[in-house]
C-alpha positions as CSV (number, residue, x, y, z in Angstrom):
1,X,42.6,111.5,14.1
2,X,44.2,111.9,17.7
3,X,41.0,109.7,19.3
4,X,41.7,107.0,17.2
5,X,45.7,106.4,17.9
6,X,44.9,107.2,21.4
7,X,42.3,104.5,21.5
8,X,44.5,102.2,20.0
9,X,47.4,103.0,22.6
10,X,44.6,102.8,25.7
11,X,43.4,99.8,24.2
12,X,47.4,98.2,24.4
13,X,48.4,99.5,27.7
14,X,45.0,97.8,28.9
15,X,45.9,95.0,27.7
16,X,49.3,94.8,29.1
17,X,48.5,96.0,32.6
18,X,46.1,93.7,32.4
19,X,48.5,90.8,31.6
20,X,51.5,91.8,34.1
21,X,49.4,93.6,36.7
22,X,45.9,91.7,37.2
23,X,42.3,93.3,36.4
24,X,42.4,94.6,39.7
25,X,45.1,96.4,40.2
26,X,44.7,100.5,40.6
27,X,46.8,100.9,37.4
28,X,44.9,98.7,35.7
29,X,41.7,100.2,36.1
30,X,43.0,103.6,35.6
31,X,44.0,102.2,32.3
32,X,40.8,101.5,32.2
33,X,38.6,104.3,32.7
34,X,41.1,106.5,30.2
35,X,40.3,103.9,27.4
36,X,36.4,104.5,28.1
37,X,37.2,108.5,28.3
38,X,38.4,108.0,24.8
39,X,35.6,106.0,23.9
40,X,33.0,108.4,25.3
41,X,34.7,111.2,23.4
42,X,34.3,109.4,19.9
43,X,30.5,108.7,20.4
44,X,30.9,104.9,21.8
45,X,29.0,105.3,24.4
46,X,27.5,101.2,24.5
47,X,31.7,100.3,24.9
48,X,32.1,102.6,27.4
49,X,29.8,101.6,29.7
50,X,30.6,98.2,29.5
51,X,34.1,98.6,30.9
């Protein structure tokens, strides 16, 4: 569905900003907290959190 493919392109923007931008930066942790919105919506609560 469109949680899935929208976890999967949260998951690869994380990864990017993460990569060219730091773990700090804002955009970065805006990336973030929409990948554990995404999570939350499917039920994965524990991954959520843990971000």
């Amino acid at each position: 569905g469109k949680y899935e493919e929208a976890e999967s392109m949260n998951r690869q923007t994380l990864a990017q900003s993460e990569k060219v931008l730091g773990p700090e930066h804002p955009y970065t942790l805006m990336s973030m907290s929409n990948l554990a919105g995404v999570l939350g919506r499917q039920g994965k609560y524990k991954e959520a959190e843990s971000m």
